[in-house]
N, C-alpha and C positions, 0 to 999 in steps of 0.2 A: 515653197522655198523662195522662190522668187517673184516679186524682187527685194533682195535684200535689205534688209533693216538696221541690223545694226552688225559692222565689221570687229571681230578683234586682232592686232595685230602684235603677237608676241616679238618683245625687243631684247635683241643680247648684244647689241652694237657692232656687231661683226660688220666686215663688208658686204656679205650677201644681205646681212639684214637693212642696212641702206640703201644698197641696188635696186630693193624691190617697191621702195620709197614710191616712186610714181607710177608703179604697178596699181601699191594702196591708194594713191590721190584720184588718182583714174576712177576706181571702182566705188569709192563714198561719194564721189562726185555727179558718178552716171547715174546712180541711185540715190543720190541726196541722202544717203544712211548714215548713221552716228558710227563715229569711230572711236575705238578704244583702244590705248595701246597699256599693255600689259608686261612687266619685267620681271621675271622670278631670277632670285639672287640667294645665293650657300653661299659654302665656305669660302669661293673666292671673294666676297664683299667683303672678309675678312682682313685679308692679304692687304686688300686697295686702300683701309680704312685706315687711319688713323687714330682711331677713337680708344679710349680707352677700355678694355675689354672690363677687368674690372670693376667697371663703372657703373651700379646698378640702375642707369636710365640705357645704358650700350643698346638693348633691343631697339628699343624706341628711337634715340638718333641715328642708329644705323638705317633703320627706314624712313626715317626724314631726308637722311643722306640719298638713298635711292630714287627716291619719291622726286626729291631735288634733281638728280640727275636726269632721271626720265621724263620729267616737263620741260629741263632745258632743250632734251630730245627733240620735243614734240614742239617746240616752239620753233627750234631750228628748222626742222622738214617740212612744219604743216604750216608754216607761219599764214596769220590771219585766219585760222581754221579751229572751232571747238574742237579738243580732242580731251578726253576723258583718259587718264594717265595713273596706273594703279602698281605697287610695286607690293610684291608679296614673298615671303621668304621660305624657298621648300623649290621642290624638283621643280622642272619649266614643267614636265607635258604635263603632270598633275595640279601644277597650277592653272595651266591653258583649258585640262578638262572641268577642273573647279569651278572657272569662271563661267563655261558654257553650261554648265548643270544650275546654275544656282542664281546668274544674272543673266542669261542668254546671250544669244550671237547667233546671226545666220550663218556668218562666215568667217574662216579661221584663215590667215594669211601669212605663208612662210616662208625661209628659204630652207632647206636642212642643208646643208655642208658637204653630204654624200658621202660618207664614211664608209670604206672597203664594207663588204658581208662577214666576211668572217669577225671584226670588230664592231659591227651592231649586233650581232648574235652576242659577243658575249659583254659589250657594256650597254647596248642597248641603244636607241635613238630617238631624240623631243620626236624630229617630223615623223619616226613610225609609228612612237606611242600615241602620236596626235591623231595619224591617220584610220587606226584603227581602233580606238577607244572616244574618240568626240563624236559627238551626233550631228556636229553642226557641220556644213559642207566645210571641203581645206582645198585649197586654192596653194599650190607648193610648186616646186621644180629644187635643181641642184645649181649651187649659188654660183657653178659656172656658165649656168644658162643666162645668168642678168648680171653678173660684173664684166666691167668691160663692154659690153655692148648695148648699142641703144634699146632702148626699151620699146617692144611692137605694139604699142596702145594710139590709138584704139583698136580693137582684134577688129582686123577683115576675115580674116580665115580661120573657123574654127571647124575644128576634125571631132566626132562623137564616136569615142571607142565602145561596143557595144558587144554583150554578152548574152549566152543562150537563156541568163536566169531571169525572173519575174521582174527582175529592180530594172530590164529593159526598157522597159515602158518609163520608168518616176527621170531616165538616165536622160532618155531623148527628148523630153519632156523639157526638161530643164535647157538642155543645148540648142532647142529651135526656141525657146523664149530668149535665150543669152542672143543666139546671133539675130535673131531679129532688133532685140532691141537696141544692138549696135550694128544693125543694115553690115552683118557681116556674110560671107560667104559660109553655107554648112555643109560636109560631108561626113558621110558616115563609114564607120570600116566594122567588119567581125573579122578575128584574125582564128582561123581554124588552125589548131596545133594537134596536128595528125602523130599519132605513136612513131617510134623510131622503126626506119627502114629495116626488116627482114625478107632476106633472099630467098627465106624459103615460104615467104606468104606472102603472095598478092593484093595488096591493098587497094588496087587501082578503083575495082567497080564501088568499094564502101566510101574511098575520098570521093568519087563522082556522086555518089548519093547526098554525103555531108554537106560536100558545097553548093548541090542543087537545095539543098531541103533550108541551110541559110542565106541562100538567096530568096528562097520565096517566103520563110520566117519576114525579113526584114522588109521584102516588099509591103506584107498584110500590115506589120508594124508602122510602119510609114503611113499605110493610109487608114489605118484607124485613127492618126494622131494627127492625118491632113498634113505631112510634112512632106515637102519638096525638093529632097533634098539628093546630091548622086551618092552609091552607094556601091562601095569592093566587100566581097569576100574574099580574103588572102589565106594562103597556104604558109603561117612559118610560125615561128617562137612570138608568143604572143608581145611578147616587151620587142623585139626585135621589129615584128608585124609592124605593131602600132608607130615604131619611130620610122618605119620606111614610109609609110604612108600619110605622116608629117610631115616628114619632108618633102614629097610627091606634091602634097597639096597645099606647100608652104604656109603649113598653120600658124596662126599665133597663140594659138591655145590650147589644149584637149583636154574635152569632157570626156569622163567616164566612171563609173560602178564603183564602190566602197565594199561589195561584196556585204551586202546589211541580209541577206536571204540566205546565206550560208552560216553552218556552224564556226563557232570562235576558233575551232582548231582549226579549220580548213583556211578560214580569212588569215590568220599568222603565216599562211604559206601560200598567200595567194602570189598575182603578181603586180598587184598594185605598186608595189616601190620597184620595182624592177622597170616599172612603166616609166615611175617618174623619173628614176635614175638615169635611163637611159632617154629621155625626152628632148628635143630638141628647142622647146617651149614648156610653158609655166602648166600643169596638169591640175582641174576642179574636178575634185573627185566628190560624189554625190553622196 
């Protein structure tokens, strides 16, 4: 996976999606990788357009119109930088997964918006469709993590969220190649999320066992992969876990798991977007 080759970065011109502008410069830059920015456009290009609908060439200028718009984009943000600038007409995630199936990309670069739960359940979400239907890693946060405040590039401090499943290994793997190659600082956390407190059953000796038995997991981990890095076991709600221990270790980034080892119905309810939601920093999830 790394190092990355070629970036794609879906554009809807929002604020988040500007904010994150020299997030994307930063990372084609540290990898010298080709950048693509991609804009999927419906019915509202409609509304914007001017054109004549009845017009039997209307398909065609319509995405000359976009086409247009998204290299003035790219001209603006990237100026003096090749950027490959592709405007396609149809849902965003499914055009974002179209591109990664069919032209490749290491890496998918977002902001999502962060739309309450109960309104991604029922209209759905680009960055959750993205995150759990593209192969290629995604590199996201919520667009109040990067508007408004300066952007922490280059990462000194990157946090490796880490889980009991196989994809352990490909997670950490990736996070000591990222912080080395930007001579950042790497910590590791597993956030153990013990069942709910009952009064009338003891838990005490099984959490003593759990958090012994992922401490010494992570240990062997570490030094099968020659990583040197400090490492928590925490006791709490995993998305909660993880953002306390960002901020502990004032990260600028967190790796962790896409849940690719689990079944499709378990990954729709993991907690990956609850990670990102709640992240204090931008989340590349593997």
């Amino acid at each position: 996976m790394l190092p990355f080759r070629r970036i794609l970065f879906p554009v809807d011109y929002s604020e988040s999606c500007q904010a994150i502008v020299p997030y994307v410069k930063d990372m084609t830059q540290h990898f010298s990788c080709q950048l693509s920015l991609v804009h999927a456009y419906g019915l509202g290009a409609l509304a914007r357009s001017e054109l004549a609908v009845t017009d039997p060439a209307f398909p065609e200028k319509l995405r000359d119109m976009e086409h247009g718009q998204l290299r003035d984009f790219a001209t603006a943000m990237f100026p003096g930088q090749h950027v490959e600038s592709i405007a396609e007409l149809g849902e965003p995630g499914s055009v974002v997964d179209n591109f990664v199936q069919h032209q490749g990309a290491d890496l998918v670069m977002l902001a999502t918006h962060g739309l309450g739960p109960v309104r991604r359940l029922l209209l759905g979400s680009v960055a959750a469709k993205i995150l759990h239907d593209v192969s290629a890693a995604v590199w996201t946060g919520v667009g109040s993590v990067f508007t408004g405040h300066t952007p922490a590039i280059p990462y000194k401090s990157i946090l490796c969220a880490l889980d009991e499943t196989e994809e352990a290994n490909v997670v950490l793997k990736a996070a000591a190649a990222l912080a080395s190659s930007y001579q950042a600082q790497l910590s590791l956390v597993h956030v153990l999320e013990m069942p709910p407190i009952d009064v009338e059953i003891d838990l005490s000796a099984c959490k003593k066992h759990m958090m012994e038995a992922a401490e010494v997991r992570l240990r062997d981990l570490k030094g099968q992969l020659d990583v040197a890095a400090p490492h928590r076991v925490v006791d709490a709600a995993v998305a909660d876990g993880v953002r306390q221990e960002a901020v502990r270790a004032n990260a600028d980034l967190i790796v962790t798991g896409r849940g690719r080892t689990q079944a499709t119905f378990n990954r729709m309810f993991s907690q990956l977007y609850s990670i990102v939601r709640q992240s204090p920093c931008p989340v590349l999830s593997i």
